[in-house]
C-alpha positions as CSV (number, residue, x, y, z in Angstrom):
1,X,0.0,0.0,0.0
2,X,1.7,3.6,-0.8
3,X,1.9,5.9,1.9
4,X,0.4,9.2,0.7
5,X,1.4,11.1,3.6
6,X,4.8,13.6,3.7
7,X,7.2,13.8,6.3
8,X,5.6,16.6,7.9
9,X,2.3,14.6,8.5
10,X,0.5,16.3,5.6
11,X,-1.7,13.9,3.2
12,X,-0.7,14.1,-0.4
13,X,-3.8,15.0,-2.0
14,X,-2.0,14.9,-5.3
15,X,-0.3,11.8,-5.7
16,X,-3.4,10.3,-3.8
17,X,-4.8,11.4,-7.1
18,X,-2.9,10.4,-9.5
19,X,-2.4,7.2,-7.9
20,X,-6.2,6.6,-8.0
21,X,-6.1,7.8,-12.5
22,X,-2.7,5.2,-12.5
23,X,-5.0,2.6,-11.3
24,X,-7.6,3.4,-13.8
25,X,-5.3,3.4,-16.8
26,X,-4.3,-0.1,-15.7
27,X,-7.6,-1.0,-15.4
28,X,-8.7,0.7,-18.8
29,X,-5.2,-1.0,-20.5
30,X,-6.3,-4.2,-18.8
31,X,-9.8,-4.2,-20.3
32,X,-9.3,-3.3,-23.8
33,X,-6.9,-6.1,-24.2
34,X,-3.3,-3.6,-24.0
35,X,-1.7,-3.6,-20.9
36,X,1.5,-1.9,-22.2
37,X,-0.1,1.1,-22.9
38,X,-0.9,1.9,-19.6
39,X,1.4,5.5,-19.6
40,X,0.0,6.1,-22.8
41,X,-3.4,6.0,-21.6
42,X,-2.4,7.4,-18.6
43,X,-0.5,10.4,-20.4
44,X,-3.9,11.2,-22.9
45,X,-6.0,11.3,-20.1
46,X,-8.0,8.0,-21.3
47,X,-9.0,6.1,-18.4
48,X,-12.1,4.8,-18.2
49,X,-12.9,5.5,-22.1
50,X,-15.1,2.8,-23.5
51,X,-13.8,0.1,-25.7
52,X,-15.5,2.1,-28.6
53,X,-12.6,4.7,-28.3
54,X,-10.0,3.1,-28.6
55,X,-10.0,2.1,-32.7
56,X,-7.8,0.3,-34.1
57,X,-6.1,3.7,-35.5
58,X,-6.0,5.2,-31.9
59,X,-4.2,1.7,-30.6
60,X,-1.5,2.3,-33.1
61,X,-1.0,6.0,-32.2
62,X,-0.2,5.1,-28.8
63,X,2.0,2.5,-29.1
64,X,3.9,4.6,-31.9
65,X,4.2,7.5,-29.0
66,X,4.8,5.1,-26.4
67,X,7.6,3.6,-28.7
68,X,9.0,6.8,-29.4
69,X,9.2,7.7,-25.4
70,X,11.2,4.9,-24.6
71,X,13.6,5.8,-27.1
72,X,13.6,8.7,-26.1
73,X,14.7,8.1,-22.9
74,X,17.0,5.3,-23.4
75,X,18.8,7.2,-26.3
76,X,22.6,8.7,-25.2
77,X,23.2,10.4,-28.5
78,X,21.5,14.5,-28.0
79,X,21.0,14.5,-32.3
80,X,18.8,11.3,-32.4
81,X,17.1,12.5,-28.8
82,X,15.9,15.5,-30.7
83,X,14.8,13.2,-33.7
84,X,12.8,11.2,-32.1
85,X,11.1,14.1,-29.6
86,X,10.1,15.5,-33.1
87,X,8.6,12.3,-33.7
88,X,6.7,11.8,-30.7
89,X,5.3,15.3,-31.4
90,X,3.9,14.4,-34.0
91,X,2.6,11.3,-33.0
92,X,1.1,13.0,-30.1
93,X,-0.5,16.0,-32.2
94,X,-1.8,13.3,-34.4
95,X,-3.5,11.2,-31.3
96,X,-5.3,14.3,-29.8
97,X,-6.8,15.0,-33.2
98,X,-8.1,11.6,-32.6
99,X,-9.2,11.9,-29.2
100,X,-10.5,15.8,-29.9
101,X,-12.7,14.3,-33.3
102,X,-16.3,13.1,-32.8
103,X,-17.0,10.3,-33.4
């Protein structure tokens, strides 16, 4: 169990918070059949979206930017870092016009 409360005997309200929208993300990732993209969904705010939302073009999307993050942060090389930032951009400008579009 995580201990939400700081050393001066305050309760973290905020990681209480986003402890509780973690757990829904898994859940959500869980449920839709993708458990790796539990940052993703995490990260786009998608937890607790129906099955409905998350089309087969979305799913893709995600993983692409969820791809591109871990290079990102395993990369040692600044050049290809900013390479592949540009391409997470992208990927993420291209997944909130998915999210942002009616369906």
């Amino acid at each position: 169990m995580t201990n939400f409360w700081d050393a001066d005997g305050d309760f973290d309200y905020e990681a209480h918070y986003e402890a509780g929208q973690r757990e829904k993300a898994a859940a959500t990732a869980d449920r839709i059949g993708y458990p790796g993209l539990i940052d993703a969904i995490h990260y786009f705010g998608l937890q607790g979206s129906t099955e409905s939302t998350f089309t087969p073009e979305l799913l893709a999307s995600l993983d692409t930017w969820w791809l591109r993050v871990e290079e990102i942060e395993s990369a040692p090389d600044t050049q290809d870092v900013k390479e592949l930032q540009r391409h997470a951009e992208a990927t993420e400008r291209a997944i909130r016009a998915i999210i942002d579009t009616p369906a």
